[in-house]
Backbone of each chain as ProteinMPNN parsed JSONL, in Angstrom:
{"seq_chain_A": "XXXXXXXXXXXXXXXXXXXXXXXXXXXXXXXXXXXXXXXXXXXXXXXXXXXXXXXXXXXXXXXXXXXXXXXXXX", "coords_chain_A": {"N_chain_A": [[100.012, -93.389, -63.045], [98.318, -91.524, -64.032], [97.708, -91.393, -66.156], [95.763, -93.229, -66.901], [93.526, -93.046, -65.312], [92.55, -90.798, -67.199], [92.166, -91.61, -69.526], [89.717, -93.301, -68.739], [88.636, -91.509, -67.885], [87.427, -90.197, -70.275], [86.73, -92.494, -71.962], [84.195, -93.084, -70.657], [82.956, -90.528, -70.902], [82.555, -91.109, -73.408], [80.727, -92.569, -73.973], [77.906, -91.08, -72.918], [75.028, -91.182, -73.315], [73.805, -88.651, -73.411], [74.459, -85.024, -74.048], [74.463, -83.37, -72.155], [75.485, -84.653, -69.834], [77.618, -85.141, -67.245], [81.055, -86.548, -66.182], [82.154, -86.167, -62.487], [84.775, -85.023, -60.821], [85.756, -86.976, -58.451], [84.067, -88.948, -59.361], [85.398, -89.959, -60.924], [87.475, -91.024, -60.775], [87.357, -93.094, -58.871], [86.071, -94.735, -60.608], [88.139, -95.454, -62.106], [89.304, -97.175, -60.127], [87.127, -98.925, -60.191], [87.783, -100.443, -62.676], [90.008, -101.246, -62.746], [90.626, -102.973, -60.544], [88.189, -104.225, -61.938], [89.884, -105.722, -64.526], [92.01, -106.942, -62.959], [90.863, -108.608, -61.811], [89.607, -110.423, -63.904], [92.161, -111.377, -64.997], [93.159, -112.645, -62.964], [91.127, -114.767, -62.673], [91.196, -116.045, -64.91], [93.352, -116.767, -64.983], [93.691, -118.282, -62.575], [92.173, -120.375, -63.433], [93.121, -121.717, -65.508], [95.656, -122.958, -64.024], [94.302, -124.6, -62.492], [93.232, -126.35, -65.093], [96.295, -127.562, -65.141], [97.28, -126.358, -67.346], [100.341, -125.104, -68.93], [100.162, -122.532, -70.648], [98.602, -119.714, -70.876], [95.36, -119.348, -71.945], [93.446, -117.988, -74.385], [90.686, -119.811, -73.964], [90.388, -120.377, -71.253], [89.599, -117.748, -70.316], [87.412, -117.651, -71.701], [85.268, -118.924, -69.927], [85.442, -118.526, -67.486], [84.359, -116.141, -68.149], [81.67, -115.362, -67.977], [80.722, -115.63, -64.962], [82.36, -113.538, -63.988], [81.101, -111.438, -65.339], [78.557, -111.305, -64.719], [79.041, -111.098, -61.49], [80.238, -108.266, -61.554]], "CA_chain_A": [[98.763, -93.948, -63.62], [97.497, -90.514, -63.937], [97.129, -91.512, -68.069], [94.689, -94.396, -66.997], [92.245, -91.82, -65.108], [92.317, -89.692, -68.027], [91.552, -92.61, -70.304], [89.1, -94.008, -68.271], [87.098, -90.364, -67.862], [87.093, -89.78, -71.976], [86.008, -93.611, -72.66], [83.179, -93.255, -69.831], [82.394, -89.88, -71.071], [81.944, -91.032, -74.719], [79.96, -93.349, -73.877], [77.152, -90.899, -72.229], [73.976, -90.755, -74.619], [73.418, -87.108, -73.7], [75.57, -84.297, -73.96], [74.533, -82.404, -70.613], [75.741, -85.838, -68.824], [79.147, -84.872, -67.139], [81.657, -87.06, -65.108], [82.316, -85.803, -61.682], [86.446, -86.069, -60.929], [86.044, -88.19, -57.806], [83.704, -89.936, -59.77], [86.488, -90.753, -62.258], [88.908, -91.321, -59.176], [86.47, -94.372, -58.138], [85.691, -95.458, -61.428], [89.506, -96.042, -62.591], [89.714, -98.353, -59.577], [87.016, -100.182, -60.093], [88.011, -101.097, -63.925], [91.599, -101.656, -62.339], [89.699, -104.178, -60.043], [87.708, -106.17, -63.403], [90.925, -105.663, -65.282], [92.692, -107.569, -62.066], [90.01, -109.833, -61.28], [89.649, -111.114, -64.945], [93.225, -111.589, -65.098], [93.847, -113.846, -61.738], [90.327, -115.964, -62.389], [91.62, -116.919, -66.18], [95.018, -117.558, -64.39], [93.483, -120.142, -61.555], [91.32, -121.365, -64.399], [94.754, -122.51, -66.345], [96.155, -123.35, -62.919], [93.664, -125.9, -62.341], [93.564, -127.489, -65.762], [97.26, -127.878, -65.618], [97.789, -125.849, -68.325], [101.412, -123.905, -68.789], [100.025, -121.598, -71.359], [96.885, -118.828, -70.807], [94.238, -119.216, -73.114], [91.352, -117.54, -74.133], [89.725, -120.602, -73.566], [90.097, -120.494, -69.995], [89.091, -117.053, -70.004], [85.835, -117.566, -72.271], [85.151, -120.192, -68.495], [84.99, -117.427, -66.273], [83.935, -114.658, -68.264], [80.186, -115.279, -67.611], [80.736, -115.43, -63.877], [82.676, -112.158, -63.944], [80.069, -110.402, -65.489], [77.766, -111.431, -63.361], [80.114, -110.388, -60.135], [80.257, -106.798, -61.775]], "C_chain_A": [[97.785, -92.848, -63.976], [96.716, -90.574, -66.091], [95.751, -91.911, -67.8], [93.213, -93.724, -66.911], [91.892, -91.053, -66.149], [91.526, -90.575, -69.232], [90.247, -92.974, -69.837], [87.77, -92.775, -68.347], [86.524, -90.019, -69.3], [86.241, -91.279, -72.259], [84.54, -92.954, -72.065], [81.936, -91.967, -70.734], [81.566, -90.374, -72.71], [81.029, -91.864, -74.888], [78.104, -93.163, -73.617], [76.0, -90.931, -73.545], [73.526, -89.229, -74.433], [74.534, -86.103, -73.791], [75.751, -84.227, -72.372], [75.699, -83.738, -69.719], [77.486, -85.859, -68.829], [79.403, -86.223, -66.03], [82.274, -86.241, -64.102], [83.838, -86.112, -61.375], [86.433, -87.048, -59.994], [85.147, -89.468, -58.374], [84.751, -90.886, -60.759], [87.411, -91.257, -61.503], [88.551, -93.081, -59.187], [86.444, -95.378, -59.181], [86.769, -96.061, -62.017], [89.999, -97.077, -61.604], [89.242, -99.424, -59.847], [87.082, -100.932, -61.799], [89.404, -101.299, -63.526], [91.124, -103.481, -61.548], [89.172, -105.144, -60.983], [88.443, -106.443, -64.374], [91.941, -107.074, -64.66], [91.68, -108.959, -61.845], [90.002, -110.857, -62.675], [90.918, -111.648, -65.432], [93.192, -113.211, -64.145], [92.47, -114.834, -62.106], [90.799, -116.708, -63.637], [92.826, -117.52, -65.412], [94.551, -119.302, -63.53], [92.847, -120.61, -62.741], [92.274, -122.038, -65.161], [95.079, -123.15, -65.51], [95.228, -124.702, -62.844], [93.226, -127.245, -63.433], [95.394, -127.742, -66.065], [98.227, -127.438, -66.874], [98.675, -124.488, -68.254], [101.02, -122.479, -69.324], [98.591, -120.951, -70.873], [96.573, -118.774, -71.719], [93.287, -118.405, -73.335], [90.48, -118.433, -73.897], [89.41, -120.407, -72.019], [89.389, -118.793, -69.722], [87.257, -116.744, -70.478], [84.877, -118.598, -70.713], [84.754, -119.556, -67.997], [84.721, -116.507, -66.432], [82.198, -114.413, -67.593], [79.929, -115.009, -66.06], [81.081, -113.862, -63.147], [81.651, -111.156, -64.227], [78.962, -109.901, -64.869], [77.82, -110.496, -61.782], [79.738, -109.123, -60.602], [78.92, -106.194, -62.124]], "O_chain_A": [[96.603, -93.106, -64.2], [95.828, -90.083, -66.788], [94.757, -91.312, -68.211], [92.254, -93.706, -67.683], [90.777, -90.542, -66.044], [90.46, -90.225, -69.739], [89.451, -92.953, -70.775], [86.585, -92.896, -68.658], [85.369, -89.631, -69.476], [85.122, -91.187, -72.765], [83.792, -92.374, -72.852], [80.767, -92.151, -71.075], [80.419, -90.102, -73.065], [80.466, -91.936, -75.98], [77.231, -94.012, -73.8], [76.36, -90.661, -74.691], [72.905, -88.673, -75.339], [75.653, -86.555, -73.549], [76.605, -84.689, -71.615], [76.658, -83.364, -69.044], [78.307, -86.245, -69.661], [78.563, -86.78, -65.324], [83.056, -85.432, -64.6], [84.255, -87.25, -61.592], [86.984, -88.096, -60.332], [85.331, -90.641, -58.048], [84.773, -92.062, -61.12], [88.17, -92.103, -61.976], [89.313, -94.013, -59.445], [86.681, -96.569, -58.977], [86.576, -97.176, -62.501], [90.918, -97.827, -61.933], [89.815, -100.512, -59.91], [86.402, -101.933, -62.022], [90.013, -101.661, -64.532], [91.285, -104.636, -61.944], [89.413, -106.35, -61.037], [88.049, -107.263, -65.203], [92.463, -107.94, -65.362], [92.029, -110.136, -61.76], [90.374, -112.021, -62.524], [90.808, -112.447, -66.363], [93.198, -114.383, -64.521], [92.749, -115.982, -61.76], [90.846, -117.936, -63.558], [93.082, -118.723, -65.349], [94.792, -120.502, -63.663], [93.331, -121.719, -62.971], [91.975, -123.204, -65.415], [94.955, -124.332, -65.83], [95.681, -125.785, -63.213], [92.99, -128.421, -63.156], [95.735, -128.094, -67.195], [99.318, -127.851, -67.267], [98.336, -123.371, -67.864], [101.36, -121.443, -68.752], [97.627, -121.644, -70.548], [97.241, -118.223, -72.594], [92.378, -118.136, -72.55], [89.363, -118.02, -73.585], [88.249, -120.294, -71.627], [88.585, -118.742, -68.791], [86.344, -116.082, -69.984], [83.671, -118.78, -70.874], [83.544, -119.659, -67.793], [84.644, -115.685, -65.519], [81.762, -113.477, -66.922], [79.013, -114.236, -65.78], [80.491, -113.241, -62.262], [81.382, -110.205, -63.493], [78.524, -108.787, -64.581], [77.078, -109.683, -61.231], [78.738, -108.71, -60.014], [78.824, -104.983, -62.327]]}, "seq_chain_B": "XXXXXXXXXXXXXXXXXXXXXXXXXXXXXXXXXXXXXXXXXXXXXXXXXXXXXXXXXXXXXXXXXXXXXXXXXXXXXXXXXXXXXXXXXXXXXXXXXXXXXXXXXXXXXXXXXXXXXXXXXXXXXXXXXXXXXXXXXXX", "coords_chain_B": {"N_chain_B": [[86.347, -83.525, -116.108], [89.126, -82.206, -114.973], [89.244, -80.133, -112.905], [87.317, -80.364, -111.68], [86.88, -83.233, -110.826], [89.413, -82.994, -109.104], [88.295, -81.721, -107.207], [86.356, -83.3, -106.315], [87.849, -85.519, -105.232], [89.064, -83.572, -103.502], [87.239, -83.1, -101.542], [86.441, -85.799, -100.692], [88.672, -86.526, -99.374], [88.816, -84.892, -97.382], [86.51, -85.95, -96.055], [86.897, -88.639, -95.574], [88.932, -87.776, -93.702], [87.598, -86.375, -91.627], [85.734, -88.758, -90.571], [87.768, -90.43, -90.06], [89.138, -89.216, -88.024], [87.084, -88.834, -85.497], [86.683, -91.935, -85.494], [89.282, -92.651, -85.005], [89.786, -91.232, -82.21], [88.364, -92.792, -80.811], [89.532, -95.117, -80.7], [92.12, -94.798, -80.136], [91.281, -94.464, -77.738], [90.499, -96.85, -76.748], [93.212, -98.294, -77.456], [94.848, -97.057, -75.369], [93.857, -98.155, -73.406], [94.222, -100.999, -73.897], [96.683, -100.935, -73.2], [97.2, -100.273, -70.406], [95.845, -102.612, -69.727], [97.446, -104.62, -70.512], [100.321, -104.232, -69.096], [98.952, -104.942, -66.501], [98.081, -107.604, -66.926], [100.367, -108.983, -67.694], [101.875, -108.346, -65.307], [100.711, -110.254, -63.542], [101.099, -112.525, -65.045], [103.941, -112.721, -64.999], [104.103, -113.221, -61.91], [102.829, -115.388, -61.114], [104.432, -117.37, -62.81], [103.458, -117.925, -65.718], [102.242, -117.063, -68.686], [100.395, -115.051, -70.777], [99.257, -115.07, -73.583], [98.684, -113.461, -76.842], [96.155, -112.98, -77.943], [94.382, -113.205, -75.578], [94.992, -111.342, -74.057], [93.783, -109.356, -75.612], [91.667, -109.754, -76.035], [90.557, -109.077, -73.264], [91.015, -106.784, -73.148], [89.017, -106.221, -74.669], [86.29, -107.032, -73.606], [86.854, -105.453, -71.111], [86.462, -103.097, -72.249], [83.373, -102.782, -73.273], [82.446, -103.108, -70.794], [82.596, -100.714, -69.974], [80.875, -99.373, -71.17], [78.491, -100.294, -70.597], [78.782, -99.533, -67.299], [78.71, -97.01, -67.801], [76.611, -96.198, -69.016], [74.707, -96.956, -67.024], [75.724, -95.543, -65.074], [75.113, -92.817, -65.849], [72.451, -93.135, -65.647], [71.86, -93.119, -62.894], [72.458, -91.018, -62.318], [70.903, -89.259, -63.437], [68.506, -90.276, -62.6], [68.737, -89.188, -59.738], [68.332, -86.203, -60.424], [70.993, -84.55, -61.58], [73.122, -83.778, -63.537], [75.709, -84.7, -63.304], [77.776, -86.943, -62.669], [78.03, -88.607, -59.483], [80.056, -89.602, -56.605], [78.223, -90.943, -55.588], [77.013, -92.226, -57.235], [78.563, -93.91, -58.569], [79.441, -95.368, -56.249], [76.56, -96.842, -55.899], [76.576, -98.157, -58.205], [78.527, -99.638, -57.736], [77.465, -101.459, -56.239], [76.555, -103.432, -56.932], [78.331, -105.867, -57.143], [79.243, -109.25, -56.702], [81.597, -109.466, -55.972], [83.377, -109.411, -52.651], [85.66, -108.645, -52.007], [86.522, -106.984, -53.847], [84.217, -104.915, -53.624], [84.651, -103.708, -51.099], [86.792, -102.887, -51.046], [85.96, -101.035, -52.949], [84.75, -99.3, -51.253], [86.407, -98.437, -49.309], [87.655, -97.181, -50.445], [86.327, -94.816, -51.238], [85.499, -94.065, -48.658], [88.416, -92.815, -47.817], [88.892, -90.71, -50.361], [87.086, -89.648, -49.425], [87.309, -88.247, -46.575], [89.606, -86.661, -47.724], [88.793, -85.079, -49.085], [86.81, -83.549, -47.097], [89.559, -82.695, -45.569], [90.47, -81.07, -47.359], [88.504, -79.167, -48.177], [88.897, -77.916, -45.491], [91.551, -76.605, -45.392], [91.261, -75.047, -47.801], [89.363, -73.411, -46.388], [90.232, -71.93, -44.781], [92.597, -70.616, -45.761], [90.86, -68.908, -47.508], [89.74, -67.148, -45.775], [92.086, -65.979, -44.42], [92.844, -64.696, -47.114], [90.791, -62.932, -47.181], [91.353, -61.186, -44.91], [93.656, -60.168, -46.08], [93.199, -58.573, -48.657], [91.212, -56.583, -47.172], [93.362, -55.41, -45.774]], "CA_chain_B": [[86.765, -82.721, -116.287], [90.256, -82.076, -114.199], [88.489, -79.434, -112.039], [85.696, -81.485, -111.333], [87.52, -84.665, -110.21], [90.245, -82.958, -108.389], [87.505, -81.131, -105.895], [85.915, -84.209, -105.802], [89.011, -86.088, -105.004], [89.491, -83.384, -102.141], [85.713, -83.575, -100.721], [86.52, -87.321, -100.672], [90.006, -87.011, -98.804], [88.334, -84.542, -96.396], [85.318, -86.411, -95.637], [87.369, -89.413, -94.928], [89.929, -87.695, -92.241], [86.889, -86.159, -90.422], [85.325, -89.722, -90.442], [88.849, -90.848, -89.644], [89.024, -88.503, -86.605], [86.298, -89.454, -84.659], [86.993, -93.055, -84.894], [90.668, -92.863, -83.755], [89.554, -91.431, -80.741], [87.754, -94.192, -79.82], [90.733, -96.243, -81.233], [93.215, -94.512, -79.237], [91.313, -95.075, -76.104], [91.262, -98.341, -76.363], [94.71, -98.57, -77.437], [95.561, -96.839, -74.252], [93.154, -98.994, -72.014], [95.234, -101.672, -73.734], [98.174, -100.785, -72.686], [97.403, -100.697, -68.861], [95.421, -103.97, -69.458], [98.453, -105.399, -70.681], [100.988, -103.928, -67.95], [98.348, -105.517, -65.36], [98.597, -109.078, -67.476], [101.867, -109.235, -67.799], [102.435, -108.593, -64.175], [99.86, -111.137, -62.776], [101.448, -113.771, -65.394], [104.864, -112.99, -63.806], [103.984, -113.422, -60.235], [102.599, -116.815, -60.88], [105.088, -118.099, -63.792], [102.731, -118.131, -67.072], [102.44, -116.357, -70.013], [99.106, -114.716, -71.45], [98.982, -114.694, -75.183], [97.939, -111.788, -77.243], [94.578, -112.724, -78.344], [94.007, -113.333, -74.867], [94.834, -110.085, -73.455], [93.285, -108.194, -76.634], [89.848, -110.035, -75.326], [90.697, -108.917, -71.716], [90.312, -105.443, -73.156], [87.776, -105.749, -75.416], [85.528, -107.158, -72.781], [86.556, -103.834, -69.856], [85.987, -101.568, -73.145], [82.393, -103.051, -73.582], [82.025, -103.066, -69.363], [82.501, -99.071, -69.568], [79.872, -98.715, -71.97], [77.337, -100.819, -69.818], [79.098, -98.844, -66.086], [78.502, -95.364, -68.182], [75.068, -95.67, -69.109], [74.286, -96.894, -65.467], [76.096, -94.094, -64.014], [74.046, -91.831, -66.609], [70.781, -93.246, -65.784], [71.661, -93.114, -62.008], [72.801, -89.412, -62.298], [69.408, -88.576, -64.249], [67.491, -90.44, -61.2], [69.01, -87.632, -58.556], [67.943, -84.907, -61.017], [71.603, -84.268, -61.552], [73.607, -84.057, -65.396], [76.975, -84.563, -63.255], [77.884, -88.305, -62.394], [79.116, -88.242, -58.788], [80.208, -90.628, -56.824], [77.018, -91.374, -54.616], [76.541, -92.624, -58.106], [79.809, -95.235, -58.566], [78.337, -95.875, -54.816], [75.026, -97.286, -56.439], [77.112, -99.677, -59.232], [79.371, -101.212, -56.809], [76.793, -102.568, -54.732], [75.61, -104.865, -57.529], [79.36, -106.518, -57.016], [79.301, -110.023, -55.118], [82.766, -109.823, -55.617], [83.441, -108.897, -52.208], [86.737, -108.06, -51.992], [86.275, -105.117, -54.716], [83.173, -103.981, -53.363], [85.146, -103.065, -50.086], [87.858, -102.126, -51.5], [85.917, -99.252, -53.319], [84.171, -98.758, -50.21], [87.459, -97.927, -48.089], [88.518, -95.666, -51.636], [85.509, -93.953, -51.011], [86.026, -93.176, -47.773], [89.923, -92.078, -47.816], [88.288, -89.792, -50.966], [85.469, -88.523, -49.18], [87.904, -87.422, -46.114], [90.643, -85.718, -48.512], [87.818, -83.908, -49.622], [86.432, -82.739, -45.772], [90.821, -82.084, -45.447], [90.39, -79.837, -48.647], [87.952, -77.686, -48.242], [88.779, -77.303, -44.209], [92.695, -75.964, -45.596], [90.589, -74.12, -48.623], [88.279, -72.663, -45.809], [91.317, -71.155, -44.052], [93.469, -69.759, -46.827], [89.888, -68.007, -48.099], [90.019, -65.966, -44.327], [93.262, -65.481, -44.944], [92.96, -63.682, -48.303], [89.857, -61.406, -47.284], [92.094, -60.151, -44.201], [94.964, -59.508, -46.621], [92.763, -57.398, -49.383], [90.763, -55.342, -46.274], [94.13, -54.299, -45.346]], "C_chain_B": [[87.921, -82.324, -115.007], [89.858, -81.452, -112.968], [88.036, -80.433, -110.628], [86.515, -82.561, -109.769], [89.095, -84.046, -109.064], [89.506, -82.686, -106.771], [86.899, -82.837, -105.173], [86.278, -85.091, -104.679], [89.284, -85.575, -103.397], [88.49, -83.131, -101.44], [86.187, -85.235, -100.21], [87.417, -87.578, -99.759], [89.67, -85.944, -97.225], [86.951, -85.42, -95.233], [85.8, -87.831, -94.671], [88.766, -89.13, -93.611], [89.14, -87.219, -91.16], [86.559, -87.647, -89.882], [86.62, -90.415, -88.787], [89.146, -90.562, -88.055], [88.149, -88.761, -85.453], [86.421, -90.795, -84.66], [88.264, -93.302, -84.406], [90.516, -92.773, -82.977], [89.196, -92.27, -80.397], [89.28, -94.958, -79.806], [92.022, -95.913, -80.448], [92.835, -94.367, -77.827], [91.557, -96.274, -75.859], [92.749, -98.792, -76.424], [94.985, -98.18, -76.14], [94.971, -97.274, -73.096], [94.209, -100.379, -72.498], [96.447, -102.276, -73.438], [98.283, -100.617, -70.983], [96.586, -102.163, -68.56], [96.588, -104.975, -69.745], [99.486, -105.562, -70.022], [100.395, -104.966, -66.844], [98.9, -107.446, -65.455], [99.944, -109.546, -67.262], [102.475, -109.161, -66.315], [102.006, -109.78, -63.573], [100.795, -112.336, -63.157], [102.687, -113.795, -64.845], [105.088, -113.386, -62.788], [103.734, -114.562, -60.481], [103.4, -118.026, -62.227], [104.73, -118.526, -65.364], [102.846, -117.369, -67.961], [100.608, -116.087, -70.531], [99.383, -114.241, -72.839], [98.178, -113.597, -75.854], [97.03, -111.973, -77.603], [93.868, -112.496, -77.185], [93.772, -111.918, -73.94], [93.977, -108.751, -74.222], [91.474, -108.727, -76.026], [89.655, -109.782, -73.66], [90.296, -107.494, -72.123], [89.284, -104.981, -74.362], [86.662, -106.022, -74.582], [85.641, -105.994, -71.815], [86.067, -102.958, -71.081], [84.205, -102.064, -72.825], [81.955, -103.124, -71.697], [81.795, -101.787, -69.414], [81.386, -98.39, -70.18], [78.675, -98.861, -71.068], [77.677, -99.706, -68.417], [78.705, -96.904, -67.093], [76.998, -95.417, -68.22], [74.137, -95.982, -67.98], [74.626, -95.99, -64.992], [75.243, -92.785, -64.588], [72.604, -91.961, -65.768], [70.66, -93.217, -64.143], [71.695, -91.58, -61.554], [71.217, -88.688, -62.601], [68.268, -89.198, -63.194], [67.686, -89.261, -60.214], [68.575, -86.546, -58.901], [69.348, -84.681, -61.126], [72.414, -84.296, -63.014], [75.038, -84.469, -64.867], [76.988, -86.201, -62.451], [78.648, -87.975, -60.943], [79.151, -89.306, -57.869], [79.094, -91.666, -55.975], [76.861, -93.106, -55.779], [77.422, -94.351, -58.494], [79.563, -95.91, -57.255], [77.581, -97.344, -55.269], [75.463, -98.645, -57.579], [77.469, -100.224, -58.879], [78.746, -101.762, -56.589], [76.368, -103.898, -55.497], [77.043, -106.128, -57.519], [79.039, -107.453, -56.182], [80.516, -110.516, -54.715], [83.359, -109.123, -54.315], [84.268, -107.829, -51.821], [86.382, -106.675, -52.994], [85.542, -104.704, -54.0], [83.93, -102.979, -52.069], [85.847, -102.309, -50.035], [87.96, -100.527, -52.197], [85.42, -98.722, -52.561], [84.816, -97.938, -49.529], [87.485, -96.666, -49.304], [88.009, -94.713, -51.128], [85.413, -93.089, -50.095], [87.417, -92.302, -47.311], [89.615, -90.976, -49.223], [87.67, -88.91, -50.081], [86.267, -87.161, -47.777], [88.976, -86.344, -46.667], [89.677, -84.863, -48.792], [87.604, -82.985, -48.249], [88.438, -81.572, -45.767], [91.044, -80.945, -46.111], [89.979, -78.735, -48.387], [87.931, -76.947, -46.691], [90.16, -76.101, -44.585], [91.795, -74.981, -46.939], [89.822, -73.198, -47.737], [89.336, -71.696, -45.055], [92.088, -70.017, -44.515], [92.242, -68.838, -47.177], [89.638, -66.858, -47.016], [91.057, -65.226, -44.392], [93.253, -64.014, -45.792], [92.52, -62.427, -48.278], [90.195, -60.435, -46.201], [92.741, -59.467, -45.269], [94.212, -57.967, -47.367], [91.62, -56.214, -48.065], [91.616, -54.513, -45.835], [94.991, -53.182, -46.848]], "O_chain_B": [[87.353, -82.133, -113.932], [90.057, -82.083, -111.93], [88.261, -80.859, -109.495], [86.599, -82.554, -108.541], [89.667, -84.864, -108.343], [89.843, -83.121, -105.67], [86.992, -83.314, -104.041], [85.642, -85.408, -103.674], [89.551, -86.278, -102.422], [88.874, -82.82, -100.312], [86.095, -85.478, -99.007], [87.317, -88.651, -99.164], [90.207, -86.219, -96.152], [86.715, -85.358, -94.027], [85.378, -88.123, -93.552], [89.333, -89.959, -92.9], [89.498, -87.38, -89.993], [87.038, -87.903, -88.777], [86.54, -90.658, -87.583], [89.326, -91.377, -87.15], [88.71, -88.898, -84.366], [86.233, -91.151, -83.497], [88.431, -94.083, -83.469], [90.79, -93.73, -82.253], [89.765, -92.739, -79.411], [89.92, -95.241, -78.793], [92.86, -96.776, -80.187], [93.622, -94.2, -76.896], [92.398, -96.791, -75.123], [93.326, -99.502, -75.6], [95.493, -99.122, -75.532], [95.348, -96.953, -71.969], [94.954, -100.834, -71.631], [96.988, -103.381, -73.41], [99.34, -100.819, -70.385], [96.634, -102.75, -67.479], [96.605, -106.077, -69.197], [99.959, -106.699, -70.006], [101.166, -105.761, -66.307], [99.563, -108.187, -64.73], [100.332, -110.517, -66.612], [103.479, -109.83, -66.066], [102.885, -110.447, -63.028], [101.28, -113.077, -62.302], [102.886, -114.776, -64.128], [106.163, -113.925, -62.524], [104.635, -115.226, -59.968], [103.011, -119.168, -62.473], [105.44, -119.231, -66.081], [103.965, -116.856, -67.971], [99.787, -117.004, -70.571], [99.707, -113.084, -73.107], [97.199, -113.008, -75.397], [96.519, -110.873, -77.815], [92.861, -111.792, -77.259], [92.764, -111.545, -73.341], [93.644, -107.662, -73.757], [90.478, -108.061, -75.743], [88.738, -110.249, -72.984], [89.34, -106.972, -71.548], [88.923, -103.885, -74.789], [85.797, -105.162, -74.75], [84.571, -105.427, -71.592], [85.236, -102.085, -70.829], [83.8, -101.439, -71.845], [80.733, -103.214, -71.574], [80.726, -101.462, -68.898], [80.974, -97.258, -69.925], [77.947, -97.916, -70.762], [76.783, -98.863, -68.343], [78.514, -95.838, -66.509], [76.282, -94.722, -67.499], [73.022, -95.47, -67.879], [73.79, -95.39, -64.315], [74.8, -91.902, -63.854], [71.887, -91.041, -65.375], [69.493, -93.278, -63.757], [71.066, -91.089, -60.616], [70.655, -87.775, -61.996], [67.215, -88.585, -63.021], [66.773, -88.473, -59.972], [68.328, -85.716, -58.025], [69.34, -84.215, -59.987], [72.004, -85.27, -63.646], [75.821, -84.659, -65.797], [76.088, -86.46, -61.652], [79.658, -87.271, -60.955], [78.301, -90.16, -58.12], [79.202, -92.883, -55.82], [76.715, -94.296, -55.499], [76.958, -95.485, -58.615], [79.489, -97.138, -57.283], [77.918, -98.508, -55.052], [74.886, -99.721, -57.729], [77.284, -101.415, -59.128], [79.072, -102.949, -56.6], [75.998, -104.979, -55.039], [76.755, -107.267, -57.886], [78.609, -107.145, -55.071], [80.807, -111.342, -53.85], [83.962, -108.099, -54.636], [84.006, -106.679, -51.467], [86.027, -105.556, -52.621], [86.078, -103.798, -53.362], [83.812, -101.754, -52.054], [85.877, -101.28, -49.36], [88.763, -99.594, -52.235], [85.368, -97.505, -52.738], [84.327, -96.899, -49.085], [87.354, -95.467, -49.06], [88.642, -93.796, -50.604], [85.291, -91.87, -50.213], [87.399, -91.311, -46.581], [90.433, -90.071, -49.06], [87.744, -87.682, -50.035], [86.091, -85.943, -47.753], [89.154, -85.279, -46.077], [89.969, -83.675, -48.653], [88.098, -81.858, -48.201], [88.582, -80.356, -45.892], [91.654, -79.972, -45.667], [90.554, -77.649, -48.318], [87.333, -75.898, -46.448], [90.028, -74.93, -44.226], [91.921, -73.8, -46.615], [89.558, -72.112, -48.252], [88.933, -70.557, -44.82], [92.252, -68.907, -44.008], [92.64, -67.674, -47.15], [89.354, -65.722, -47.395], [91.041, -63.995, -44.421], [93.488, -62.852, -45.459], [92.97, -61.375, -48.732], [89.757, -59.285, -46.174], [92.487, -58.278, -45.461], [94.401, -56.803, -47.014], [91.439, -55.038, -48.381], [91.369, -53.352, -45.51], [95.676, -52.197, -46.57]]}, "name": "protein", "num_of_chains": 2, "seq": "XXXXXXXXXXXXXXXXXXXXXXXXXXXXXXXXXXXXXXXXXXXXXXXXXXXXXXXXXXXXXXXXXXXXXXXXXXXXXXXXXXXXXXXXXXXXXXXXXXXXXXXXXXXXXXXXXXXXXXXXXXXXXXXXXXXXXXXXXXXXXXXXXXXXXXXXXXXXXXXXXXXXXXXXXXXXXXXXXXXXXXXXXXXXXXXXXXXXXXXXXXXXXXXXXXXXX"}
């Protein structure tokens, strides 16, 4: 998974509005878990959200359900 | 005039691969956040017998892309509170906590700490080998 970290420190970084503004590596360590974590979490709450309407197939509907809550959470 | 329109032509074909260049990158991060958002999907829907459709997973990572933007410029603006230009993780610290998902929050809690000791482990075997060295070159 050593890609993901590497991905995860270039998005973060491009994201910074200043130059000077570096990522720290254990900061990137931490930070690839916890987008592994709202990657995982947004996964399994669309899942029960299908699960409980009975529905075989995953939707984006069920995920547009629990996105607001997620965001929230994070 | 042939000249003219050829320079033009290659101002025009330059201008658009710099352009070009800076937005792939972006475009090839996400592609490659897609591709472990989709690994993750695809396992979850295994374990419990379903199937996640591709619009579905393409909005699974267009929503974490658009989370990293919001978690960066918090970690920026928490870095620039310490007086510091280097994001560290006091700082990823300071974002979790707004989690009421508990389970994560703990979960980066423990990280943090099995980090924070590899680090003490580090620099105690770095502090050793550096004694080491300044025997070797005195002799």
């Amino acid at each position: 998974m050593f890609l993901f970290q590497e991905t995860v420190g270039k998005l973060l970084s491009s994201f910074f509005k200043e130059d000077k503004t570096k990522l720290g590596g254990d900061a990137v360590l931490l930070m690839a878990e916890m987008l592994k974590v709202f990657v995982q979490e947004a996964a399994m709450r669309t899942l029960k959200q299908a699960e409980s309407e009975d529905c075989d197939q995953v939707d984006i509907e069920h995920f547009e359900k629990i996105l607001p809550q997620l965001l929230l959470d994070f | 005039d042939k000249r003219l329109s050829s320079c033009l032509s290659f101002v025009h074909c330059f201008k658009k691969v710099e352009w070009g260049k800076k937005m792939t990158s972006r475009g090839q991060l996400k592609a490659a956040l897609h591709y472990t958002v989709s690994c993750m999907c695809q396992r979850v829907a295994e374990q419990h017998q379903r199937e996640f459709n591709r619009q579905l997973v393409a909005a699974i990572t267009e929503t974490a892309y658009r989370q990293c933007d919001i978690f960066a410029k918090d970690l920026e603006a928490f870095a620039r509170h310490g007086k510091r230009s280097t994001v560290s993780t006091e700082d990823v610290k300071l974002l979790a906590r707004r989690s009421t998902a508990l389970v994560s929050f703990v979960h980066i809690q423990n990280k943090l700490e099995v980090l924070t000791q590899e680090q003490k482990d580090k620099k105690k075997s770095a502090g050793k080998k550096k004694s080491k060295d300044t025997e070797d070159s005195t002799q």
